[in-house]
N, C-alpha and C positions, 0 to 999 in steps of 0.2 A: 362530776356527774351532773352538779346542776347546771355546768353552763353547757355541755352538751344537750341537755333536754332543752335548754333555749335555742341551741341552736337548729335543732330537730323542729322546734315549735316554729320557728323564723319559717324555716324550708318551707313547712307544711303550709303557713299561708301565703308565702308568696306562691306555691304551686297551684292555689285553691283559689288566690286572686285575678291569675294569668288563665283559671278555669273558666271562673265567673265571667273577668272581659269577652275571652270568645264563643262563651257557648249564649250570651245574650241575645235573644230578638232583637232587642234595637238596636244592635252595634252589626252591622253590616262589613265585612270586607269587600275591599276592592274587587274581588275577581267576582263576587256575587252580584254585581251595582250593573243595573241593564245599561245600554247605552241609549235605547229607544224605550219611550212607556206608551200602553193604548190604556187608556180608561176608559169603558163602554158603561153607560148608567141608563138603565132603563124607568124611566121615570114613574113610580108606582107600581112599578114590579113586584110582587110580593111571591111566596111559595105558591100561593093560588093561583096566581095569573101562569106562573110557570109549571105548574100541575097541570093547568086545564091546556095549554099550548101546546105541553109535552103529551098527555093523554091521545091528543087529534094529530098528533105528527111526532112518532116515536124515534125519528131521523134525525130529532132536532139536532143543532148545533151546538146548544148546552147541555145538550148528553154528551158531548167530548170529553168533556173536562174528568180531571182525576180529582183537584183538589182543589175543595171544597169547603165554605165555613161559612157562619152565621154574624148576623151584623144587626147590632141595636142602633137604633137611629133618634131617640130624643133630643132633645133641644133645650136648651137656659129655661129653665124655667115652666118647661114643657111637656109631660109625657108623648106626644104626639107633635111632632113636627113639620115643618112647610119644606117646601124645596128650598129655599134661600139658607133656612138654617141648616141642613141635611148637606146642601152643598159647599156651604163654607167650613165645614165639617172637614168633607172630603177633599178641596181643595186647598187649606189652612190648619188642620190636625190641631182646630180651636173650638168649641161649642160657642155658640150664640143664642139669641132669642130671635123668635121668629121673626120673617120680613128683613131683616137685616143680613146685607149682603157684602161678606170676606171684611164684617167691624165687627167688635165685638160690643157687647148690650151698652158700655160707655164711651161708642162711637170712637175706640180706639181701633186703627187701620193692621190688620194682620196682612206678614205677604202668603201670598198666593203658590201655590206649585209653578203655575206655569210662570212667575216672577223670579224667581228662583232660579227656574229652566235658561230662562233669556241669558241670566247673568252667567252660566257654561256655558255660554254657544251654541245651544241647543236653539234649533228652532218651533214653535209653538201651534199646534190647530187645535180650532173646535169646530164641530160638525150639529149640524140640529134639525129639526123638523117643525121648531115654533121660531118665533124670532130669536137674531142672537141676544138682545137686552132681557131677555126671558128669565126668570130670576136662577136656573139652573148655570147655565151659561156663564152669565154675569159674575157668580160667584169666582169663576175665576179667573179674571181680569181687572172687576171693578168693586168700590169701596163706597158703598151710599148705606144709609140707616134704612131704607127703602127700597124693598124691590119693586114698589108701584113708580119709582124715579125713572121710566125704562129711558126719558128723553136724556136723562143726566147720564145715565148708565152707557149710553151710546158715546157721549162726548171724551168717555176712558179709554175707546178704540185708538184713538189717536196719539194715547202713550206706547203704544206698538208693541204692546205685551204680548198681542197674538198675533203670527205671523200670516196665518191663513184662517178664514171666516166662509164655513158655508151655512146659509140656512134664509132663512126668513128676514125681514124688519126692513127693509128699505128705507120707509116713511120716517122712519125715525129719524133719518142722517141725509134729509132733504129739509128745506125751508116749506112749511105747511099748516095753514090755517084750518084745515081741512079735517073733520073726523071720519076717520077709515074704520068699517066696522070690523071686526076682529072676525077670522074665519074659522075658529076653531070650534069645536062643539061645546068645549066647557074652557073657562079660563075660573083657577083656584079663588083669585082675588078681581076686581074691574082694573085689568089694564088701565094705564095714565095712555091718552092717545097721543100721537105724534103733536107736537106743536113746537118742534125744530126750527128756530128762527135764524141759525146760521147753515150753512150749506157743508156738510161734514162731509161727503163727496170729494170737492172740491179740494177742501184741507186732505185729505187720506190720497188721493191720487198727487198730490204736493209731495206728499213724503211716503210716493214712492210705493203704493198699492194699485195692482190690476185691478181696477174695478170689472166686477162681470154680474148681470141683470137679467140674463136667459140663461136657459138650461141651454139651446146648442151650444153657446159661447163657452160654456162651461165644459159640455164634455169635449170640445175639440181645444183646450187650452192644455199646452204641453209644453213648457218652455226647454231649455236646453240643461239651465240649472235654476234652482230653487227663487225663486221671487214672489215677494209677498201679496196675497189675493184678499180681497174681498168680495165673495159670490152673496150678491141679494137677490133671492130668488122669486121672491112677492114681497107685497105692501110690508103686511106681519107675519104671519105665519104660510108655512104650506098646507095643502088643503089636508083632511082628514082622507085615509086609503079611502074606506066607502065612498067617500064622495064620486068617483072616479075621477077625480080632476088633479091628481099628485103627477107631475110630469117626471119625478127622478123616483129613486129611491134609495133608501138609507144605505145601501149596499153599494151600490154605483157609488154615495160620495165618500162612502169610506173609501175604496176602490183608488178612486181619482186623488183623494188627501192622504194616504201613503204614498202612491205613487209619487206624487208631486214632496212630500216631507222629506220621503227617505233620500233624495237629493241631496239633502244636507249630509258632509262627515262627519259630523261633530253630534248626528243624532236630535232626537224629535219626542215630542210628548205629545198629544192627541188624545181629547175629550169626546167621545159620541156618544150625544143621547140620543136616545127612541123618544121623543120630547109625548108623544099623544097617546101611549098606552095609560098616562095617568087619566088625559082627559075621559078616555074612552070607562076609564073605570069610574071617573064618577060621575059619568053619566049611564054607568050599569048598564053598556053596551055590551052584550056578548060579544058579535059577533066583530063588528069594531075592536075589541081588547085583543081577539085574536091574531085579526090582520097587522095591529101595530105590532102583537109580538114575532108574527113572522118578520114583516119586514126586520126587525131589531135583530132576529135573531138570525136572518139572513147575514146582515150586516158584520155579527157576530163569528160568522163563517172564513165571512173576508179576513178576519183580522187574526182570526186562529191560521189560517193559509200561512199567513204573511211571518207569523210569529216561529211556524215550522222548515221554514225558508231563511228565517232571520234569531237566529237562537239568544239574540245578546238582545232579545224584545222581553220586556213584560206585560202581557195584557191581563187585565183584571175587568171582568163583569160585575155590577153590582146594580143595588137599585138605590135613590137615596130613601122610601119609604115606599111605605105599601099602603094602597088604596083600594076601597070597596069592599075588604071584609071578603074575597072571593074564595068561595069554598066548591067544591064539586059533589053535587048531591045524584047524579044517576050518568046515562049514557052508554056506548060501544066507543071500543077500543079503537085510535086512530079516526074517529068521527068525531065530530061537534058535541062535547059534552053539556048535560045539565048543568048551568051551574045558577050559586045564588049568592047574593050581594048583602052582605051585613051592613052595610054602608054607602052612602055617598059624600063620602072624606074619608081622609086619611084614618090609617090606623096607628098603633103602635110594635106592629107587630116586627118581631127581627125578618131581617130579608136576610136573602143569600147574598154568598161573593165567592166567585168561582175566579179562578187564576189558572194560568200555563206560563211558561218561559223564567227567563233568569229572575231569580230574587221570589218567586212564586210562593216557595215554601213556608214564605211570612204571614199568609192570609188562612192559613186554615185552622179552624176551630171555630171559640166565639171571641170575637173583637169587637169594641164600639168602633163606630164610624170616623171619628177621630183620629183613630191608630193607623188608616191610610193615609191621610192627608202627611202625617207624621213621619210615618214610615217613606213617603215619595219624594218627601224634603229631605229624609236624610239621605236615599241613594243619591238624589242632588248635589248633595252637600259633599257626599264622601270623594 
């Protein structure tokens, strides 16, 4: 009788063991594991900025979504965090202190998602609307204690981690004594300015990148198969919507960097921020905060298309933190709401993180921002 009860007691946890492994969050199966990722991060996006968006255009795009979860965003040492640490979060599924970009607080080098990606055969993009060395960006490619390094942060390009680059920064990856004033409405910290004394150009079309410098060049570039770009589209950044001076938009390069990714067999990972919904928030722009989350969330459209077309996609929406304190205090429905700013900086507030496609089901609830970076390495890995 008693060794019968041991052997009953055996049964029972190995049945209870082989439960545990598969019914885990972190343990992913094979047939769950996308072949393609989009990660869209709208930068200072909080539930406010997405209240007040959705309020004045009830069509939105992130009204698709079924599923749906909350996301804490602190930092080492930090209740309130910067993009560098928020992004190396999500890019590295490691917390940092702030300013510090994919290291951690003792200057130890974490890898990155899209590092990860390279070594499957996967090819790599990031899409932006400030410069690519911008400390969101950065995070996932480059390793400085410093997001004010953006000159150092540019010289990482030419480890080839990311195979295609649209966005802003020229200046940077030119020889230049010159200070270029920054175009954006607010920058969080004083940008380091260009003062590139080797020609990174020159090295990056060496090894084998289209370099492209206008927007027509850009939208009429369609190669036959996949080959690696770097699109600079100004100095540093692109202009802010209001300005009227944005010659593309966040939709169009999503548009053109699928198109151009899904080239590849072997699958793709893709980073796009909305880069100036933060700025626009701390500068307690209304009307600014709007148009960046249209555009963003246009963009947003493109990639949900793509992902209903392409089912072995996972795109996931998030913000790395939320800015401005934006609350909705009056208005009509589908118009321009009231609203009011608690701030001009960050907060701490959890942001959302919306998902569709394969492996989706991992994002819903409340998760630290960590548990993506984590979670993207491991479909990688698996």
């Amino acid at each position: 009788m008693f060794s019968n009860s041991i052997s009953h007691c055996t049964r029972f946890l190995l049945l209870l063991s082989i439960f545990l492994i598969f019914s885990n969050p972190l343990t992913a199966k094979k047939s769950d594991v996308p072949k393609n990722i989009i990660i869209m991060i709208g930068d200072g996006m909080g539930l406010g900025a997405i209240s007040a968006y959705y309020l004045a255009n009830t069509n939105a795009n992130l009204s698709k979504f079924k599923k749906i979860g909350l996301m804490s965003t602190y930092a080492e040492g930090s209740l309130v965090t910067d993009s560098a640490a928020s992004g190396t979060a999500l890019s590295t599924g490691y917390k940092t202190k702030n300013g510090h970009i994919a290291t951690l607080p003792d200057g130890k080098i974490v890898p990155t998602v899209m590092e990860v990606a390279k070594k499957k055969g996967k090819v790599t993009g990031i899409i932006v609307t400030c410069s690519i060395t911008h400390a969101t960006p950065a995070t996932f490619y480059a390793h400085v204690s410093s997001r004010l390094n953006e000159t150092e942060i540019a010289t990482f390009v030419t480890n080839q981690t990311i195979d295609l680059f649209i966005g802003g920064g020229l200046s940077f990856f030119l020889p230049t004594t010159t200070t270029i004033p920054s175009q954006s409405t607010y920058s969080e910290e004083t940008n380091q300015q260009p003062t590139a004394t080797s020609n990174l150009v020159d090295i990056l079309l060496k090894l084998g990148y289209n370099i492209i410098t206008n927007y027509e060049d850009l939208k009429n570039y369609n190669p036959a198969k996949f080959e690696k770009i770097l699109a600079l589209l100004e100095p540093i950044h692109l202009p802010p919507i209001l300005s009227g001076n944005r010659k593309t938009t966040l939709a169009e390069m999503t548009k053109k960097s699928l198109d151009l990714l899904s080239k590849n067999k072997e699958g793709f990972i893709l980073m796009v921020e909305g880069s100036q919904i933060d700025w626009e928030a701390h500068a307690n722009n209304h009307k600014g905060l709007i148009e960046e989350m249209r555009d963003f969330d246009n963009a947003v459209g493109i990639a949900i298309d793509f992902v209903l077309k392409n089912p072995d996609t996972l795109l996931i929406v998030t913000s790395d933190h939320e800015t401005g304190g934006v609350s909705i205090i009056g208005g009509v429905l589908n118009k321009l709401s009231t609203i009011r700013f608690a701030s001009k900086d960050h907060t701490a507030e959890l942001v959302p993180i919306f998902s569709i496609g394969l492996g989706s089901d991992n994002f819903i609830g409340f998760i630290d921002n960590t548990f993506v970076g984590k979670k993207l390495i491991e479909f990688l890995q698996n």
